[in-house]
Every structure is written in C-alpha cells, then in structure tokens.
PDB file of N, CA, C and O in Angstrom:
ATOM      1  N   UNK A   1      22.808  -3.964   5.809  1.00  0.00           N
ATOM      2  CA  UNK A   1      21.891  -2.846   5.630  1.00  0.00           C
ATOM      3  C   UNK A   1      21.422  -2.763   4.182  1.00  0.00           C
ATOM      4  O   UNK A   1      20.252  -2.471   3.934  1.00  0.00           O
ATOM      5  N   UNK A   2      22.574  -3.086   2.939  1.00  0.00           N
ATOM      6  CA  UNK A   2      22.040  -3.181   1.950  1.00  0.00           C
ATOM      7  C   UNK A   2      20.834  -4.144   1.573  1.00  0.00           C
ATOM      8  O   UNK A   2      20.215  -3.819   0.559  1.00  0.00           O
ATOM      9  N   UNK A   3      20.392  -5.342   2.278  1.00  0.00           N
ATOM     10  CA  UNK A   3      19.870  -6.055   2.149  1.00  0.00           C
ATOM     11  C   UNK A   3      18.492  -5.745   2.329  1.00  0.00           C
ATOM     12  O   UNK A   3      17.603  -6.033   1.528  1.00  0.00           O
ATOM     13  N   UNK A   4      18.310  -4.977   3.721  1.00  0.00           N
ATOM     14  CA  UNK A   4      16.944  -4.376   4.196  1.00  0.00           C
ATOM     15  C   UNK A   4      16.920  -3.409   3.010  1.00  0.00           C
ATOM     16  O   UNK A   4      16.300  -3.817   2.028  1.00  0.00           O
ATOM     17  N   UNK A   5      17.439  -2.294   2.933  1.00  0.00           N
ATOM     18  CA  UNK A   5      16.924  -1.469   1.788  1.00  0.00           C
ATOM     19  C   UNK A   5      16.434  -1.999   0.597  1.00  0.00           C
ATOM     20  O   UNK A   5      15.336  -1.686   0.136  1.00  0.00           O
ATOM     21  N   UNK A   6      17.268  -2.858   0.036  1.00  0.00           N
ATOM     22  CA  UNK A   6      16.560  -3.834  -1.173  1.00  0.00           C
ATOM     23  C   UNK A   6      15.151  -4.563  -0.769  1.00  0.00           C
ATOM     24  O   UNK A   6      14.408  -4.492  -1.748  1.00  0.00           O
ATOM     25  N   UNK A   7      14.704  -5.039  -0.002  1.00  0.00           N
ATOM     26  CA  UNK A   7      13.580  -5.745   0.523  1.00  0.00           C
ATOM     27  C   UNK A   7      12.709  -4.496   1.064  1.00  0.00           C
ATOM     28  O   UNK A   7      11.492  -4.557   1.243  1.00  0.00           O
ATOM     29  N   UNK A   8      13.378  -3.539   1.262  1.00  0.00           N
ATOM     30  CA  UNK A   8      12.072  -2.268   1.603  1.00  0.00           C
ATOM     31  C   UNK A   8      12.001  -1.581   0.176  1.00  0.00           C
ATOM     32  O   UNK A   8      10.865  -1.170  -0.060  1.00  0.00           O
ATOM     33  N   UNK A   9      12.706  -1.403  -0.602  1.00  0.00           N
ATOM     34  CA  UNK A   9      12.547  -0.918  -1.652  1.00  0.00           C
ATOM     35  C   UNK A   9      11.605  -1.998  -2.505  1.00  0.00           C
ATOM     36  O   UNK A   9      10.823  -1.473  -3.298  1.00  0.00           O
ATOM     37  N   UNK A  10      11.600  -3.469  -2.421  1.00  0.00           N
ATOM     38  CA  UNK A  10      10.778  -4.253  -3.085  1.00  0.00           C
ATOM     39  C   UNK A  10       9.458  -3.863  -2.509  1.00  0.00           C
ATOM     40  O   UNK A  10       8.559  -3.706  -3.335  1.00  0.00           O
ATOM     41  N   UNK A  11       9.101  -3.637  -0.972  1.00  0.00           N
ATOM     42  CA  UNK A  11       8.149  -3.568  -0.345  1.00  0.00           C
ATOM     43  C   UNK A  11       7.608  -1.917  -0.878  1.00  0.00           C
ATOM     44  O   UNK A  11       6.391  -1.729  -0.861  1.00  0.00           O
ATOM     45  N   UNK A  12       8.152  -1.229  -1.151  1.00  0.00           N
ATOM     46  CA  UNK A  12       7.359   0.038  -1.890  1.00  0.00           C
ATOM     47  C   UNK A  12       7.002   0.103  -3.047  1.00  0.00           C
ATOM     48  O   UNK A  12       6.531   1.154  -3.480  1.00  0.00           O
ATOM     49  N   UNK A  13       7.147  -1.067  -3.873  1.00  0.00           N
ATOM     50  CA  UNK A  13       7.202  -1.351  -5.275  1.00  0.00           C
ATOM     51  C   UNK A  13       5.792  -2.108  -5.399  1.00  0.00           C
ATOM     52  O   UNK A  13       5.179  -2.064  -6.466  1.00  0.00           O
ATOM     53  N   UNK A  14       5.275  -2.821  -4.263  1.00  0.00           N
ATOM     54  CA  UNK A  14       4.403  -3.621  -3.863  1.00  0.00           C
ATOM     55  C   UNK A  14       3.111  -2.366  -3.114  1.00  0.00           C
ATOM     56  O   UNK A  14       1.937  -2.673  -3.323  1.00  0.00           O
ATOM     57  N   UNK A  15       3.353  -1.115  -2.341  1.00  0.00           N
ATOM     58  CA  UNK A  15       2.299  -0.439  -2.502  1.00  0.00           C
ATOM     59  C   UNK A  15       2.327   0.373  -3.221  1.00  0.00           C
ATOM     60  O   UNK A  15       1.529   1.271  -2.950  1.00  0.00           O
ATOM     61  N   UNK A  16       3.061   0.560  -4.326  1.00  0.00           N
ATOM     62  CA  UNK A  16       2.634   1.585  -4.897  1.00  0.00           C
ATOM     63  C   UNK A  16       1.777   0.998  -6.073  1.00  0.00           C
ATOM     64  O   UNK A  16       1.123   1.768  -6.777  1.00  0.00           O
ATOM     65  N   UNK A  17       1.769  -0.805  -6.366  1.00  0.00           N
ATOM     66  CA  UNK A  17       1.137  -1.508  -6.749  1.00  0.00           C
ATOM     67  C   UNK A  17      -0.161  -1.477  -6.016  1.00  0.00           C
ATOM     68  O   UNK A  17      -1.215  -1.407  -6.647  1.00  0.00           O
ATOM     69  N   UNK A  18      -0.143  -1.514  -5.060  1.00  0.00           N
ATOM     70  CA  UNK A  18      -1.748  -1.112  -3.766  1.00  0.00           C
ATOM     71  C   UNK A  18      -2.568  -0.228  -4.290  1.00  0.00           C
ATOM     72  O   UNK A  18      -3.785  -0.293  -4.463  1.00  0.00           O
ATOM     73  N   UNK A  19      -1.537   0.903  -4.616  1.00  0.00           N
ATOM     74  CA  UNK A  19      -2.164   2.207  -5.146  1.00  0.00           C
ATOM     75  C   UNK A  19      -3.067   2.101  -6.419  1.00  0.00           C
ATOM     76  O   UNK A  19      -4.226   2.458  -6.631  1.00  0.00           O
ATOM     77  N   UNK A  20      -2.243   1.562  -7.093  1.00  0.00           N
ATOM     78  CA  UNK A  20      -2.866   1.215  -8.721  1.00  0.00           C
ATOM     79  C   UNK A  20      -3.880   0.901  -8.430  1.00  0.00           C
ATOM     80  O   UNK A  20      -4.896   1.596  -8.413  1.00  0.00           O
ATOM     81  N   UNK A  21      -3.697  -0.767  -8.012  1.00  0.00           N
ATOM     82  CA  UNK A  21      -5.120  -1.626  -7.976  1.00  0.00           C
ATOM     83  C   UNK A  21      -6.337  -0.759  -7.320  1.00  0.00           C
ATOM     84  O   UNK A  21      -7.477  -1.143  -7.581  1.00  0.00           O
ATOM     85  N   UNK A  22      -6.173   0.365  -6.500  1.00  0.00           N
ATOM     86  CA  UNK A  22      -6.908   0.861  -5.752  1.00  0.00           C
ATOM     87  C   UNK A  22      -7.806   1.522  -6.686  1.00  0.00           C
ATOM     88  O   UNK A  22      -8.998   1.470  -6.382  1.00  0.00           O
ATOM     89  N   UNK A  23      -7.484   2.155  -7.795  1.00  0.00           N
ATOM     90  CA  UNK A  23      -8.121   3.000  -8.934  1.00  0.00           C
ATOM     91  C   UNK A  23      -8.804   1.953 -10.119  1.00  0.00           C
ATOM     92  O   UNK A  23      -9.586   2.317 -10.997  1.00  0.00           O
ATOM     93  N   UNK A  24      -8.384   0.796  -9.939  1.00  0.00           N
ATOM     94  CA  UNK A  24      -8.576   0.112 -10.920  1.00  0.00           C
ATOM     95  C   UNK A  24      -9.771  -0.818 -10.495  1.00  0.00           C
ATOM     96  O   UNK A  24      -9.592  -1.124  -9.316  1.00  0.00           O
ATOM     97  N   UNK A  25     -10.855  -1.355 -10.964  1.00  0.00           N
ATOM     98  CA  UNK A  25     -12.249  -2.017 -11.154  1.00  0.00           C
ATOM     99  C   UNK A  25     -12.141  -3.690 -11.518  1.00  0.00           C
ATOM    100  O   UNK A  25     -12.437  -4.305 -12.542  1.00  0.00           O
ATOM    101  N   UNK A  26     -11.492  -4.211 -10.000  1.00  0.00           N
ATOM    102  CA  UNK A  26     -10.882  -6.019 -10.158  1.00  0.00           C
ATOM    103  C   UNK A  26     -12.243  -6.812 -10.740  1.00  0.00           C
ATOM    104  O   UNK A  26     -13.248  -6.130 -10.540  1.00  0.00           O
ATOM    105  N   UNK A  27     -12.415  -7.605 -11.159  1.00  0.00           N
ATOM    106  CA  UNK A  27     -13.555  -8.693 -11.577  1.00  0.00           C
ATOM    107  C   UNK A  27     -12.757  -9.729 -10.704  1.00  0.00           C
ATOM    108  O   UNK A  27     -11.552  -9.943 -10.836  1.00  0.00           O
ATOM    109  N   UNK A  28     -13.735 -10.457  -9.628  1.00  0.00           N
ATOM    110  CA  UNK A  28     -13.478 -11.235  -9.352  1.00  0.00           C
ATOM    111  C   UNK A  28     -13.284 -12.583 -10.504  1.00  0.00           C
ATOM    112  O   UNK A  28     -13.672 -12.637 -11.671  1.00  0.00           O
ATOM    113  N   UNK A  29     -12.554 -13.589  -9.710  1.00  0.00           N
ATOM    114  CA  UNK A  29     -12.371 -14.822 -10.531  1.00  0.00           C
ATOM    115  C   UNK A  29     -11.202 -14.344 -11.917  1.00  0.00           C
ATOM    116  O   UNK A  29     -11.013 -15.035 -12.918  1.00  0.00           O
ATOM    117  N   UNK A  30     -10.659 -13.248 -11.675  1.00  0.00           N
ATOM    118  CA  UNK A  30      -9.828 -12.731 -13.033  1.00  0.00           C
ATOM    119  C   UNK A  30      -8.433 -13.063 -12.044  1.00  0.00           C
ATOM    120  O   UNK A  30      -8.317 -13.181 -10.824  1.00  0.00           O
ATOM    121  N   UNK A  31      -7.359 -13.158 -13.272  1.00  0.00           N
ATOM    122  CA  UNK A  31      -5.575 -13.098 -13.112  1.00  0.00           C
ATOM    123  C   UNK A  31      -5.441 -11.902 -11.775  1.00  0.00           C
ATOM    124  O   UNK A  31      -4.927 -12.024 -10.663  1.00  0.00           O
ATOM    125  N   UNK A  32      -6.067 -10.852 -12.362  1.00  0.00           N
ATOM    126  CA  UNK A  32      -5.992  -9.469 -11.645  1.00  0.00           C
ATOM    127  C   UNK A  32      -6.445  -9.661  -9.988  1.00  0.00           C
ATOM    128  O   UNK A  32      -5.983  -9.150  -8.968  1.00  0.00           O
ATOM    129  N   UNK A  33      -7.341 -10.442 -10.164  1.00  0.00           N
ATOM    130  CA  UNK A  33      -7.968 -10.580  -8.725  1.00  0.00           C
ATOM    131  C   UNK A  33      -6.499 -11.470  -7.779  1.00  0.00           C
ATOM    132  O   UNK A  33      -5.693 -11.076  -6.935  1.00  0.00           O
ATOM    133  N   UNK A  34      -6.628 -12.202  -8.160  1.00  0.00           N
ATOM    134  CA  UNK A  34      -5.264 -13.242  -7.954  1.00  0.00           C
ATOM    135  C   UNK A  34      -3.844 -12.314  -7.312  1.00  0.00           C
ATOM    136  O   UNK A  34      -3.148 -12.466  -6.308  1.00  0.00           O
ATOM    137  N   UNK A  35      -3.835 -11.391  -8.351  1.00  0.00           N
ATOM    138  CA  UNK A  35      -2.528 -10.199  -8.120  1.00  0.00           C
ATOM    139  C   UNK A  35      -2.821  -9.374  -7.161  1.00  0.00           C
ATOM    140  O   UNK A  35      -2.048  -8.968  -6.294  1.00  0.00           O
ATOM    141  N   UNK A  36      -4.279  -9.029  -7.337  1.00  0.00           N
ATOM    142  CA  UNK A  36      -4.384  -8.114  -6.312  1.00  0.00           C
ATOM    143  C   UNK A  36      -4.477  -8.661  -4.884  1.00  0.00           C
ATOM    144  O   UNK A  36      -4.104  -7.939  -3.959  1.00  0.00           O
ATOM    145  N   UNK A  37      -4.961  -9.916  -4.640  1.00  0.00           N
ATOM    146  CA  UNK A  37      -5.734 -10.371  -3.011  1.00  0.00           C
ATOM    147  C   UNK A  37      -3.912 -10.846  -2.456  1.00  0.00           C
ATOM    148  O   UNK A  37      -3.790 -10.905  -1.232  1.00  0.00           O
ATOM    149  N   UNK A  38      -2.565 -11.166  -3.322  1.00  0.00           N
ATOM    150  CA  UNK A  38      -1.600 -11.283  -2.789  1.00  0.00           C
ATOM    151  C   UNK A  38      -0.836  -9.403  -2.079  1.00  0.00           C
ATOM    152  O   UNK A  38      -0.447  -9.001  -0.982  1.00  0.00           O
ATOM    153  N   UNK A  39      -0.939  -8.958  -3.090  1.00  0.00           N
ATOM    154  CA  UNK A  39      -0.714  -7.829  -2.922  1.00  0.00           C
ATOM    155  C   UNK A  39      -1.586  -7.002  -1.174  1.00  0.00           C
ATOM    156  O   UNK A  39      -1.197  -6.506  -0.116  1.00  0.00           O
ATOM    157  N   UNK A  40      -2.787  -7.295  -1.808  1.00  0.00           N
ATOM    158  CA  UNK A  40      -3.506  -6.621  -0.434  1.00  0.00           C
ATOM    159  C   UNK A  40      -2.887  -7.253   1.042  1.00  0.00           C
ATOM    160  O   UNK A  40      -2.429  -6.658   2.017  1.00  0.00           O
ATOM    161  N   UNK A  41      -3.100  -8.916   0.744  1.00  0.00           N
ATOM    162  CA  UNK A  41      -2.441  -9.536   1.968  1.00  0.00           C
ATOM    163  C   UNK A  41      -1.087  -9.345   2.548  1.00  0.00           C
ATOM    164  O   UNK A  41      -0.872  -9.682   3.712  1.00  0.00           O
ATOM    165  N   UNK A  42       0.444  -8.479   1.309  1.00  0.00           N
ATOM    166  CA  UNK A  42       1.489  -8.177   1.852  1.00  0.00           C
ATOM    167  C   UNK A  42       1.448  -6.902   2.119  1.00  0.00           C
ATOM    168  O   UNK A  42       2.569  -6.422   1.950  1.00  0.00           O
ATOM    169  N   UNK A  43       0.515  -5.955   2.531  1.00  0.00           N
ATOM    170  CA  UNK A  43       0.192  -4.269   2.663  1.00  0.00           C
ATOM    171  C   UNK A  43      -0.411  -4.681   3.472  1.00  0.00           C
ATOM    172  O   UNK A  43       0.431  -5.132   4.248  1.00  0.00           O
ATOM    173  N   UNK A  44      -1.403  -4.870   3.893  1.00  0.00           N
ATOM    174  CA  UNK A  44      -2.835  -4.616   4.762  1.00  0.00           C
ATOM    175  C   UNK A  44      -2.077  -4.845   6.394  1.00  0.00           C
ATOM    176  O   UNK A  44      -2.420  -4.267   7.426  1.00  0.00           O
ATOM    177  N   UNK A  45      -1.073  -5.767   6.252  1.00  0.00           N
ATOM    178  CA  UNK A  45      -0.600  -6.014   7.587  1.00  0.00           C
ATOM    179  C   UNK A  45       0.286  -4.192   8.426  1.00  0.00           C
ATOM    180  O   UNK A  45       0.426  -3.678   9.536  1.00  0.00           O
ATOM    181  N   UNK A  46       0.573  -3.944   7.217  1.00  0.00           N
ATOM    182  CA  UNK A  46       1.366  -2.262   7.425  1.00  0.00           C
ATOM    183  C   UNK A  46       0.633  -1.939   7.590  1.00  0.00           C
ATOM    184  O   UNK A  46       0.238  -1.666   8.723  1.00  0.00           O
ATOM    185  N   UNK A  47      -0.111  -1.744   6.347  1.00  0.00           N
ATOM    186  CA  UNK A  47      -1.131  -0.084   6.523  1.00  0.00           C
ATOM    187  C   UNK A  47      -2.436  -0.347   7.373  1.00  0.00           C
ATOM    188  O   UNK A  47      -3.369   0.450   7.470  1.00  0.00           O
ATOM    189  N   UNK A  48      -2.349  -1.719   8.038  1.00  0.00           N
ATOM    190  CA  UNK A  48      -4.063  -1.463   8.378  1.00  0.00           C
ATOM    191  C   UNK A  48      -3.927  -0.950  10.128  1.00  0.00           C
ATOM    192  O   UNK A  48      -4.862  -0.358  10.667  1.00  0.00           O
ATOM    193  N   UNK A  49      -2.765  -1.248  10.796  1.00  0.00           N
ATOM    194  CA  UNK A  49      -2.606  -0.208  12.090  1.00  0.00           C
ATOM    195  C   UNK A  49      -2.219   0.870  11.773  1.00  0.00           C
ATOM    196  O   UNK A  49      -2.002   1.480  12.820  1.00  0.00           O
ATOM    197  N   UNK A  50      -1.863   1.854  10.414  1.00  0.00           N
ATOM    198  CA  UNK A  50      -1.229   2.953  10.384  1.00  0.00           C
ATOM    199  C   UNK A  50      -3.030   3.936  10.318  1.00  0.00           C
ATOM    200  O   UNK A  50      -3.400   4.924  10.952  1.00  0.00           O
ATOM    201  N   UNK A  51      -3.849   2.980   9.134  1.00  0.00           N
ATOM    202  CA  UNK A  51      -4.600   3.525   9.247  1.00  0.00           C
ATOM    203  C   UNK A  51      -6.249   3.750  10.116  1.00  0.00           C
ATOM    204  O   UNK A  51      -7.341   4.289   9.940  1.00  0.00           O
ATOM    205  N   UNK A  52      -5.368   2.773  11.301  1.00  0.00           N
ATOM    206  CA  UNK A  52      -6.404   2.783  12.426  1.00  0.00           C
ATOM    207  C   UNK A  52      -5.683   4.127  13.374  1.00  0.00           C
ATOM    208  O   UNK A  52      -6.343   4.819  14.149  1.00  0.00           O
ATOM    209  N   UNK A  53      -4.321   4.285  13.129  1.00  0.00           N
ATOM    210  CA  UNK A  53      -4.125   5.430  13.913  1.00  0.00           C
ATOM    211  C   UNK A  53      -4.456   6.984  13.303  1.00  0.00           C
ATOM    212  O   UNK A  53      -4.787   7.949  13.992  1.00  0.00           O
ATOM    213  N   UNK A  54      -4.313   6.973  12.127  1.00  0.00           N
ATOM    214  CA  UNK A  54      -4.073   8.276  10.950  1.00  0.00           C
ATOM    215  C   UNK A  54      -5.780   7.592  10.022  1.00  0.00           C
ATOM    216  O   UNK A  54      -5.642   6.703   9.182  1.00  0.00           O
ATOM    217  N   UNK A  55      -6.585   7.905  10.200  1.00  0.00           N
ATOM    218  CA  UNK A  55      -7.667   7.808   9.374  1.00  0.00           C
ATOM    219  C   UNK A  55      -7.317   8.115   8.084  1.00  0.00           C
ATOM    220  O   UNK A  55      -6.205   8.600   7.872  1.00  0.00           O
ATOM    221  N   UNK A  56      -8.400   7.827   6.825  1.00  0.00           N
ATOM    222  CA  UNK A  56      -8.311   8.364   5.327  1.00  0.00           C
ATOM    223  C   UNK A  56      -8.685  10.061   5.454  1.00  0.00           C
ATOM    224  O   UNK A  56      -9.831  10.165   5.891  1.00  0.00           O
ATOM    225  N   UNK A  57      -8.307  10.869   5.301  1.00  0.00           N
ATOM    226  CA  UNK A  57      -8.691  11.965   4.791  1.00  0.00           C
ATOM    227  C   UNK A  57     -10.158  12.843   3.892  1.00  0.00           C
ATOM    228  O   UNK A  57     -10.103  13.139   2.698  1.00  0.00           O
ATOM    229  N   UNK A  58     -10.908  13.020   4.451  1.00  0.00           N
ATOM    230  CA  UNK A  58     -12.496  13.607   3.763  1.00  0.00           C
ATOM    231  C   UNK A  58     -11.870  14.400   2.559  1.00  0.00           C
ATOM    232  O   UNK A  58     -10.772  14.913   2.778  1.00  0.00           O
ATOM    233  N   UNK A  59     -12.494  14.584   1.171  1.00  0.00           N
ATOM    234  CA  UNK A  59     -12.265  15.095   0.280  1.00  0.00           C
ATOM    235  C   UNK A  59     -13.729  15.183  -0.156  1.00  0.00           C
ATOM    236  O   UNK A  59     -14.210  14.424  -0.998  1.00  0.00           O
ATOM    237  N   UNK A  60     -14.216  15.878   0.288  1.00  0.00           N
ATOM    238  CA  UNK A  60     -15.861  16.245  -0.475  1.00  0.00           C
ATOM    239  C   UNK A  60     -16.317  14.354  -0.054  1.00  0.00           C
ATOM    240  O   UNK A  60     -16.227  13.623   0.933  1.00  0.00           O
ATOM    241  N   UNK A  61     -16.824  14.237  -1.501  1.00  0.00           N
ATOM    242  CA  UNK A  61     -17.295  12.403  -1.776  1.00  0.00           C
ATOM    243  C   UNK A  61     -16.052  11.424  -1.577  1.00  0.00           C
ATOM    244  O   UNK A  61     -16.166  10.211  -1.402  1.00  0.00           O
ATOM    245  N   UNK A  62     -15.343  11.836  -1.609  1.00  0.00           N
ATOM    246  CA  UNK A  62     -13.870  10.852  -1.474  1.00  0.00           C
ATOM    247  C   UNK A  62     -13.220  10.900  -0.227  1.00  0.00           C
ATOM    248  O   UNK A  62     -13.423  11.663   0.717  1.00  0.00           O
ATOM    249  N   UNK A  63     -12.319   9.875  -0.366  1.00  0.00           N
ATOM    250  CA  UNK A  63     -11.084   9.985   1.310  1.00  0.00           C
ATOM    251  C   UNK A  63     -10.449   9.477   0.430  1.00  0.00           C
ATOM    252  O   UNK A  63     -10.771   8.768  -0.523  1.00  0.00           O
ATOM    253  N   UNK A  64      -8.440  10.320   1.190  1.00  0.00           N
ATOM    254  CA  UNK A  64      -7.589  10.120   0.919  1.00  0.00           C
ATOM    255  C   UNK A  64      -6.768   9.442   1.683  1.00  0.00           C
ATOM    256  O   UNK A  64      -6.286  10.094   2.610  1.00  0.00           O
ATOM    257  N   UNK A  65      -6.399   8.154   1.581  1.00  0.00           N
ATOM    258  CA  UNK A  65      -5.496   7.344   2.898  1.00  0.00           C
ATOM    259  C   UNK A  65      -4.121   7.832   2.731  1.00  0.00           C
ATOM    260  O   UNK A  65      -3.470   7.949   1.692  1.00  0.00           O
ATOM    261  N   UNK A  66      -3.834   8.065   3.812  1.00  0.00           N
ATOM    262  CA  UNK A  66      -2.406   8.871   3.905  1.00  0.00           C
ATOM    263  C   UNK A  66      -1.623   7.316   4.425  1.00  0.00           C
ATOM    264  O   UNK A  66      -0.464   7.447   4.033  1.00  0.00           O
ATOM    265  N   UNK A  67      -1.693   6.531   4.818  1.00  0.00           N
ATOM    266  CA  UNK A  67      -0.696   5.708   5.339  1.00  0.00           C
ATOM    267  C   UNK A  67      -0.166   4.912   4.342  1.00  0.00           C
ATOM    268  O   UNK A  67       0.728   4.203   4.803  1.00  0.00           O
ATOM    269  N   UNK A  68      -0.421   4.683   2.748  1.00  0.00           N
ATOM    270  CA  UNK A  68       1.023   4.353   2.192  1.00  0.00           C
ATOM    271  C   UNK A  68       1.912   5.399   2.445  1.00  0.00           C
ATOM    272  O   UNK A  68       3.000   5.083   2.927  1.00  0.00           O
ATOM    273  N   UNK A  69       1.537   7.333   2.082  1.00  0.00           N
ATOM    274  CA  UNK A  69       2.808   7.925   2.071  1.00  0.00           C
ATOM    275  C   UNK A  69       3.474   8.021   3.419  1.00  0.00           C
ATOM    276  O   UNK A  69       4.698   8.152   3.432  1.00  0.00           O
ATOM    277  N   UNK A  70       2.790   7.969   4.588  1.00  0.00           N
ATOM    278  CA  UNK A  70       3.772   7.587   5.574  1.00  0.00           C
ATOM    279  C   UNK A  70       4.835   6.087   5.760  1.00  0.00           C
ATOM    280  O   UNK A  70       5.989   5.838   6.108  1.00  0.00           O
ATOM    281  N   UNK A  71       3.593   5.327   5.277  1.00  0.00           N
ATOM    282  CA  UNK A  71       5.442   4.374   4.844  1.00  0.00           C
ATOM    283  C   UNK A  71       6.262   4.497   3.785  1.00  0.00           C
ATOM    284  O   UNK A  71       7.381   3.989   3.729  1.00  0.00           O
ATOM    285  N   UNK A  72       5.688   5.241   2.816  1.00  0.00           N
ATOM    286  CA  UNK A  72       7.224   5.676   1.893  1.00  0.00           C
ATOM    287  C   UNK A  72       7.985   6.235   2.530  1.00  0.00           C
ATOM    288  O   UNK A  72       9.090   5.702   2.628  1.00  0.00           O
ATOM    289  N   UNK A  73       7.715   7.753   3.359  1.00  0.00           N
ATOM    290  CA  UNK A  73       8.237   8.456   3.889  1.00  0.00           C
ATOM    291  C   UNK A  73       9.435   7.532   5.380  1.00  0.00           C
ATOM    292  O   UNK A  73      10.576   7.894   5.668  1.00  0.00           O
ATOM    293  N   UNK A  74       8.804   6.577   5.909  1.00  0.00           N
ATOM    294  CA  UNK A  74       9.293   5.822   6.637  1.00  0.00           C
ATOM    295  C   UNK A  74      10.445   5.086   6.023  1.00  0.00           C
ATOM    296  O   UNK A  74      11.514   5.194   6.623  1.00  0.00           O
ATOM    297  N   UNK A  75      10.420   4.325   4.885  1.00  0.00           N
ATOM    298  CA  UNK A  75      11.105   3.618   4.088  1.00  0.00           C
ATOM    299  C   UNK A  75      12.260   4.875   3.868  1.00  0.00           C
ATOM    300  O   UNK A  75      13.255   4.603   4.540  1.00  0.00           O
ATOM    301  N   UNK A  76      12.359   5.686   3.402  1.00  0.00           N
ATOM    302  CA  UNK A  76      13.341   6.703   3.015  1.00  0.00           C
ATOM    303  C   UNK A  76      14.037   7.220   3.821  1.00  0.00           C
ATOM    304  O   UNK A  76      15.142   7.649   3.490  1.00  0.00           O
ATOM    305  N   UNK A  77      13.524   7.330   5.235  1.00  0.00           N
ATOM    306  CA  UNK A  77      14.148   7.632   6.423  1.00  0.00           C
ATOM    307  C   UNK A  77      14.973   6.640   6.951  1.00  0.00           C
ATOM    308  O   UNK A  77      15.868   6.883   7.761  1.00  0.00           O
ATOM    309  N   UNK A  78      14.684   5.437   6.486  1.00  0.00           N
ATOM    310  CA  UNK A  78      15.472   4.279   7.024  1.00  0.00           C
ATOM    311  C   UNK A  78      16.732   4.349   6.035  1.00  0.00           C
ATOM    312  O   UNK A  78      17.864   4.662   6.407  1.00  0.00           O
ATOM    313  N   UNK A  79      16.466   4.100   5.059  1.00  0.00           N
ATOM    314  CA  UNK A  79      17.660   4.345   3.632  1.00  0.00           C
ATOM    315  C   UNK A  79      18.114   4.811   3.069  1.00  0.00           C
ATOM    316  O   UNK A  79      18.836   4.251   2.244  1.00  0.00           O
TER     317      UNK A  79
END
C-alpha cells in the first residue's frame, strides 16, 4: 500500500504541474513545450473522462475544471 501512495502522491505532483502549465504561455519548439506535452499525456488519460462527466465550470469569460480537484480529493481518500 505504501507503494501505491508513493506513485499517487508522484501522480499529484504531476497535476498540480498540469495546473501550472495551464496559466503559463508554452512556445512551441521550447524545453517547456517538451515538459509540458509529457505531462499533458500522463493527466489527460485521468482527467479527460472525469471531465467529460463533470464539465469546466462558467466563471463570467472563464471556466473552472474541477476534475484535477476531484482526483486530489480521490488520491487522499485512498491514502
């Protein structure tokens, strides 16, 4: 069990990296791009049925995607 928690705890370390890149303005062909398209490819497999079930959230001009904090919240319930 310690093992999964360590590998889910790496795996929240990795979206909350999601999160960042999400605010941040990639240039393709950059290091960053590189970091980010691995990153997206180990998330997108989670969050992209969480957020076909749970949509992003309307905020005026913005949406808020709630399905990283449901897998934190998931992750913590497990550990």
């Amino acid at each position: 069990m310690a093992l999964i928690c360590t590998l889910l705890g790496i795996y929240s370390w990795i979206i909350f990296a999601r999160i960042i890149l999400s605010w941040v303005r990639v240039e393709p062909g950059t290091g960053l791009a590189s970091v980010a398209s691995v990153v997206y490819n180990l998330t997108e497999p989670v969050l992209g049925p969480i957020r076909a079930v749970i949509p992003p959230m309307r905020l005026g001009v913005a949406a808020l995607d709630l399905s990283p904090l449901l897998v934190f919240l998931v992750i913590m319930i497990i550990c």
